[in-house]
C-alpha positions as a LaTeX table, in Angstrom:
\begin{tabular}{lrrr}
\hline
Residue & $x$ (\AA) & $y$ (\AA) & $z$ (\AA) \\
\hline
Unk1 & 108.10 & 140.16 & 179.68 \\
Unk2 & 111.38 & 138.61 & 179.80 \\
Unk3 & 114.42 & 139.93 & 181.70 \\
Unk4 & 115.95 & 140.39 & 178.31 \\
Unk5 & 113.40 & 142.70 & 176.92 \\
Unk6 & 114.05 & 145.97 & 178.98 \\
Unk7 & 118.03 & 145.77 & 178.12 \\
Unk8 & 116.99 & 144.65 & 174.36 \\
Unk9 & 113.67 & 147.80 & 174.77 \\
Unk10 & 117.04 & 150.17 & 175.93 \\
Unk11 & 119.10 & 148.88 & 173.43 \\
Unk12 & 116.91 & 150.04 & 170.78 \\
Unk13 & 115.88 & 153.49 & 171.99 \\
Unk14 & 119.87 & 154.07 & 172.07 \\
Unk15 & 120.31 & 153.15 & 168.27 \\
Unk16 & 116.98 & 155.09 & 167.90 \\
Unk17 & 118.65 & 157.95 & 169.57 \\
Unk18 & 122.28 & 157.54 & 167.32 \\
Unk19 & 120.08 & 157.54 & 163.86 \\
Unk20 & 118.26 & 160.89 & 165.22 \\
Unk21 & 121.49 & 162.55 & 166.07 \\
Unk22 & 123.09 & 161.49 & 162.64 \\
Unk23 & 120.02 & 163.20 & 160.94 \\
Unk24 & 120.61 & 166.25 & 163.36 \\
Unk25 & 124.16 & 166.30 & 161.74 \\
Unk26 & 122.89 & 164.97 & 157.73 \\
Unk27 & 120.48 & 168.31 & 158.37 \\
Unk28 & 123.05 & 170.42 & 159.54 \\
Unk29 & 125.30 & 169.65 & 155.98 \\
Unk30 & 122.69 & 171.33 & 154.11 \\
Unk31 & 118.74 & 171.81 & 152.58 \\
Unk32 & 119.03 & 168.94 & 150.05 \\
Unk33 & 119.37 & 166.39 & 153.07 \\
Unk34 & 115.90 & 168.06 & 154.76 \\
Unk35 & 112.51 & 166.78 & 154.76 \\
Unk36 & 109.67 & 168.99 & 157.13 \\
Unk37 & 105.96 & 168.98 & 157.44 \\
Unk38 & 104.51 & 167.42 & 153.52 \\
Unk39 & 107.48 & 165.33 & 152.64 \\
Unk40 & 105.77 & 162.20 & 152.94 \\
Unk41 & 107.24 & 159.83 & 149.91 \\
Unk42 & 108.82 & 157.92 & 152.18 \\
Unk43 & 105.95 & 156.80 & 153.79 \\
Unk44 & 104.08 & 155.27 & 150.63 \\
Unk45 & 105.80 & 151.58 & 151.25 \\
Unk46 & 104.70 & 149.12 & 152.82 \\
Unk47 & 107.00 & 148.58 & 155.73 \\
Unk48 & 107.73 & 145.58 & 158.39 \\
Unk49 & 108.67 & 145.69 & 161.56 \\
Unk50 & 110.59 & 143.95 & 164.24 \\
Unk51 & 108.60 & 142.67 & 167.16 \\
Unk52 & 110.95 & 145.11 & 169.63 \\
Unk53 & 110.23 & 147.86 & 167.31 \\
Unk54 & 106.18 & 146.95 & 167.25 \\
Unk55 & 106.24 & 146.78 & 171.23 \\
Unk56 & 107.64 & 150.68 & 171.31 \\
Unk57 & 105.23 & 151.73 & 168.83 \\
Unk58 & 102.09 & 150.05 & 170.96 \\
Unk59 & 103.97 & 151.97 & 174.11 \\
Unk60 & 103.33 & 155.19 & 171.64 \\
Unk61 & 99.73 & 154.14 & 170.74 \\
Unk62 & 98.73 & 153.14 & 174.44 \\
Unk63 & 99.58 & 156.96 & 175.33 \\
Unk64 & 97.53 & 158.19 & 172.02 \\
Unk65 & 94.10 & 160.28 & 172.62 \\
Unk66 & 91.03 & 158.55 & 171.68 \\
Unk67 & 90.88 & 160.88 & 168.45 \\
Unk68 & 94.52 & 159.84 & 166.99 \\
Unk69 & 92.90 & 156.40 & 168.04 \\
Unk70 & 90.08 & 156.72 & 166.29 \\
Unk71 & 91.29 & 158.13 & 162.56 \\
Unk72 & 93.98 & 155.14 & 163.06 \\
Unk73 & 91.28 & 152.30 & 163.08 \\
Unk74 & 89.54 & 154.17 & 160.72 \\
Unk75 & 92.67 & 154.55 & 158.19 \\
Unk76 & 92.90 & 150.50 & 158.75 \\
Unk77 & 90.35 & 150.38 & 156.06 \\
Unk78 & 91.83 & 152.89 & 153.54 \\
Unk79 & 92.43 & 150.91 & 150.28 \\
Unk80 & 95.95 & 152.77 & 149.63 \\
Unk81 & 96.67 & 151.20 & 153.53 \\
Unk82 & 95.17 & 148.11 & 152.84 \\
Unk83 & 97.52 & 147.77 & 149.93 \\
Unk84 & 100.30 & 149.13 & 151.35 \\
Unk85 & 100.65 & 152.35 & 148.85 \\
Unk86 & 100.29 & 154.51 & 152.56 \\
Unk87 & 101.33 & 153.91 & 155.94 \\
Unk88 & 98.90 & 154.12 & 158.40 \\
Unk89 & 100.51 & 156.17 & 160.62 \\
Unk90 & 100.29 & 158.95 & 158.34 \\
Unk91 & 98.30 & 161.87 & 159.02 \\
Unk92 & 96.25 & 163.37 & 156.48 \\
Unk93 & 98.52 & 166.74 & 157.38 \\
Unk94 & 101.77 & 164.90 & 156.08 \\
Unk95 & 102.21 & 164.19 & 159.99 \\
Unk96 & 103.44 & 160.72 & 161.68 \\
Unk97 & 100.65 & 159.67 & 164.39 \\
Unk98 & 103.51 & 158.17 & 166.24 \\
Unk99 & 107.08 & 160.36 & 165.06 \\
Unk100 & 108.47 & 159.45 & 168.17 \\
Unk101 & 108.41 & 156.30 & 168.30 \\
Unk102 & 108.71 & 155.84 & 164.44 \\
Unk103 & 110.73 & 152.80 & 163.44 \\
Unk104 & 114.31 & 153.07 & 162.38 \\
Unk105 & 113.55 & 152.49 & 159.02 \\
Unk106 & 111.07 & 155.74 & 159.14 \\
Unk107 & 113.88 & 157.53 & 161.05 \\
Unk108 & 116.72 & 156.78 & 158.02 \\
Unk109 & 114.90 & 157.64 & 155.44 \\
Unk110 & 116.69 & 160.32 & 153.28 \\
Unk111 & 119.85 & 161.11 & 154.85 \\
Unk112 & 122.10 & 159.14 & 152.48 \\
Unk113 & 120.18 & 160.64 & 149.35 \\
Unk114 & 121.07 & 163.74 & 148.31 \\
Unk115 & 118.02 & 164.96 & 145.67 \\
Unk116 & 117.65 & 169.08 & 144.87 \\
Unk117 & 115.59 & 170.76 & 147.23 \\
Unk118 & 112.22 & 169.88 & 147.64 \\
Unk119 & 112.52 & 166.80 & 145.12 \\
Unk120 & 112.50 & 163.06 & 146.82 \\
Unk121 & 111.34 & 160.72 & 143.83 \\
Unk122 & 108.41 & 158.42 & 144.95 \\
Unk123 & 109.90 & 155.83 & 142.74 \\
Unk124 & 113.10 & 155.37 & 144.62 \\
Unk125 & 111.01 & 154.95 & 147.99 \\
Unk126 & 108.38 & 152.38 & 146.44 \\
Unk127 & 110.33 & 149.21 & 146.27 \\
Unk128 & 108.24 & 146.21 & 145.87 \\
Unk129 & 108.27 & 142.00 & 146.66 \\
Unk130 & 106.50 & 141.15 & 143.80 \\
Unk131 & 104.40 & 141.46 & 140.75 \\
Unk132 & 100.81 & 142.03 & 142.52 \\
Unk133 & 102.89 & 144.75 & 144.81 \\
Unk134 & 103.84 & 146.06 & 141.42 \\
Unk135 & 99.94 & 146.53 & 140.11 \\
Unk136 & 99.42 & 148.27 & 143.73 \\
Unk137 & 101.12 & 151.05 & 142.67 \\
Unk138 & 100.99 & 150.91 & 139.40 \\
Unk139 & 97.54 & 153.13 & 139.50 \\
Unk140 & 99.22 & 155.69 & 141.69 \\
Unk141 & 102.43 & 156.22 & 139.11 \\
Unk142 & 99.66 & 156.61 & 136.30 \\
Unk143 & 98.27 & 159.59 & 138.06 \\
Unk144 & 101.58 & 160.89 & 139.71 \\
Unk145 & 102.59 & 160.90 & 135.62 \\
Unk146 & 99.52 & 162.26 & 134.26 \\
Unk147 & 99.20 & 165.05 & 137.16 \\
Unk148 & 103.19 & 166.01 & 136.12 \\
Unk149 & 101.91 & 166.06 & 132.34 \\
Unk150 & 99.39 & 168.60 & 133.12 \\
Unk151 & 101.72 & 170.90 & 135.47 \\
Unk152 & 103.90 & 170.97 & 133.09 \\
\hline
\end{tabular}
């Protein structure tokens, strides 16, 4: 590892820290700025990551039991993972495997939105890069829509 990496590695856990704190205050304004345990539409896009940002989240995965290991590999193979309609990291509880260590994109999401209680539309979470992207999702909109027509 370069010399660079540990001030870069500190660097990042102190913006990490600033986006957390400005959530602390977003939260603080009010309920419509709150997700908790369930509110997972943010984390039905298929995300990047930059390489400092992959390095902490191996750091979170090298301290993981063998059982968070083990429904991670196994969740590799999901087809809504495979094409990018679910992160990984998401537990089948609505938990992050690695919330800690979550990227800052993961840790933004929200605060600037302010949707009524309880309500974060999937569709303005799911943006795509291009048509096949598009026909990902597509499937899961049809049964979001039909599931919404039947509540109704």
């Amino acid at each position: 590892m370069s010399e660079r990496a540990p001030s870069a590695e500190r660097s990042l856990r102190a913006l990490a820290t600033r986006v957390d704190d400005f959530e602390r205050a977003a939260v603080a304004r009010g309920a419509d700025l709150r997700c908790g345990l369930g509110c997972e539409a943010c984390c039905h896009v298929s995300l990047s990551l930059a390489p400092l940002e992959a390095h902490v989240v191996s750091e979170a995965l090298a301290t993981s039991d063998a059982a968070t290991l083990a429904r991670l590999d196994a969740r590799r193979s999901d087809a809504r993972v495979v094409s990018g309609a679910r992160c990984v990291m998401l537990e089948d509880d609505g938990r992050c495997a690695i919330y800690d260590a979550r990227p800052l994109v993961c840790r933004s999401q929200g605060l600037a939105l302010a949707y009524p209680p309880g309500v974060v539309p999937l569709e303005s979470v799911m943006a795509t890069l291009d048509d096949d992207d598009d026909d990902a999702h597509e499937h899961e909109r049809d049964e979001r829509e039909e599931r919404d027509e039947r509540d109704e």
